[in-house]
Each structure stands twice: as structure tokens, then as C-alpha cells.
N, C-alpha and C positions, 0 to 999 in steps of 0.2 A: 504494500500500500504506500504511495507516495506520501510526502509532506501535506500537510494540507498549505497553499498558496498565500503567500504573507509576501506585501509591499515592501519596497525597499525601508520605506519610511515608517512602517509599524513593524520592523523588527529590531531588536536588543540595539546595534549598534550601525551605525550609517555614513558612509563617505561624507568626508567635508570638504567642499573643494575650493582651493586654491582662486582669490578672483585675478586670475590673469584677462589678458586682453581680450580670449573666446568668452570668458565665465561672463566677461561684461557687457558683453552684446547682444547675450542672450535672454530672453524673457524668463521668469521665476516657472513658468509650465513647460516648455522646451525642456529646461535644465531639470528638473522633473522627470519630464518622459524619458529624456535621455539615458537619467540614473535607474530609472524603473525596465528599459530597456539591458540595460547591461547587468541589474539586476536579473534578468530574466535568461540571459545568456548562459551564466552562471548557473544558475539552473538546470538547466536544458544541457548543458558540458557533462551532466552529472558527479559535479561540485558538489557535495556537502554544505546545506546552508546550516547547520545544527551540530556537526559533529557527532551526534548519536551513534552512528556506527564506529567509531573509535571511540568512542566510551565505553561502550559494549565490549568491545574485543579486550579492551584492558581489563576491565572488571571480572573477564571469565577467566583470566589469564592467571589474575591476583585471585581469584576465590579456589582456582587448582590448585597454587601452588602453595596458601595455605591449608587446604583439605589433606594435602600431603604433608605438611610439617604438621595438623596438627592429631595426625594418625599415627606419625613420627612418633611425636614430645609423649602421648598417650601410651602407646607401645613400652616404651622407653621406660616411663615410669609406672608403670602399670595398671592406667587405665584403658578405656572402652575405648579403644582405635576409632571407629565407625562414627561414634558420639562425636570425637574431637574433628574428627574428619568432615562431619556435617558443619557443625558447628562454626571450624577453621573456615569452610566453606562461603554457609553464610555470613560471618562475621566480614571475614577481605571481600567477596561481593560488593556487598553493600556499603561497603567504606571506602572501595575503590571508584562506584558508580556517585557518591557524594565528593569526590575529592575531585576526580574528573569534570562533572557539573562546573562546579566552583571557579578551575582552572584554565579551563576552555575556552578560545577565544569565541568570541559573537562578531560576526561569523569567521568560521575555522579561513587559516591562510591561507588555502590554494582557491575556496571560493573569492577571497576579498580579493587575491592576486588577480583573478580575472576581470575580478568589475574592476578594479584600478587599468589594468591593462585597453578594457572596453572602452573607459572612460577618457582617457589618455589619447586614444586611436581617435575620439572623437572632437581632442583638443582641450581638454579638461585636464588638469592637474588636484592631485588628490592630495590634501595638506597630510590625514589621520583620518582617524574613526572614533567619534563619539554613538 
């Protein structure tokens, strides 16, 4: 299931561009569709606007390799392997999917690198991203 469709301008964080000589000639609705257009590139590239799927892949990465230490540590000391093993599981899951969240650029670097790129092609200069 796709994303569901979110404007350049009602998502987390949004190109700010640079007023050069193009930015000043242009109408506040142009430079609008322009961004909503490279916004949409981005997109369609199948760029990540959200990162969710490398969040994911971390988080499954970090609740294995807890599940394994902590059937280890249980083992070792002479508890219920399986127990510490769920346990280790869900514990690094869920702390890795919260720590990821938090970290995560809005939106991830190779979508922003292209609406910068799009934007740029267009004569736009991109200062950041608030």
C-alpha cells in the first residue's frame, strides 16, 4: 500500500529557497507548483518521503540481535533462554523503532537530494529545510 499523498507544504519539513534572481520573478503560486512538482518527482523516483522502511529494517535487525544475546545472558546464567529471547526481542524492537523515529531526517536524504536537484534544474537554489 502506498503512502497516503501529503503536499510539499503539509509535510514535517520543506525546502526554503534561496531568493536569487529566478526566486524573484517568480509569483508566490508558480514557486508553489514548482516545489509541489519536484515534490512529486521525488515521489514517483520511489524516494522514501518517510523513511519507514529503514526504520523497519533497523529495528528487526536490533530486536534479532538482542533475542540472541538475551537467550545468550539466560543460558549462561540459568534462566529460560526463550523468555529472555522474546523478551530481548521485544524490548530492542521497540526501542530501536523509537530511537529511529526521533533520528530520522523529515524527509530522508536521497528524497530531499532530488527535490533540491529538481529545484535547482528549475533555477531555484535551496538555502535548508525547515
Amino acid at each position: 500500500m502506498s503512502p497516503p499523498l501529503v503536499s510539499a507544504f503539509e509535510s514535517g519539513k520543506r525546502p526554503i529557497l534561496y531568493p536569487n534572481a529566478h526566486y524573484k520573478v517568480m509569483d508566490e503560486a508558480s514557486v508553489r507548483t514548482d516545489v509541489e512538482d519536484c515534490w512529486q518527482l521525488a515521489r514517483e523516483s520511489g524516494a522514501s518521503e518517510t523513511g519507514e522502511t529503514q526504520i523497519q529494517q533497523q529495528a528487526a535487525k536490533d530486536a534479532a540481535a538482542l533475542a540472541v544475546f538475551g537467550a545468550a545472558a539466560a543460558a549462561a546464567l540459568g534462566g529460560d533462554p526463550h523468555r529472555a529471547a522474546v523478551a530481548g526481542a521485544v524490548g530492542g524492537g521497540s526501542a530501536s523503532i523509537a530511537a529511529g523515529m526521533l533520528a530520522q531526517e523529515n524527509p530522508p536524504g536521497v528524497f530531499r537530494a532530488i527535490v533540491e536537484r529538481c529545484l535547482f534544474e528549475k533555477g531555484y537554489e535551496v538555502a535548508g529545510w525547515e
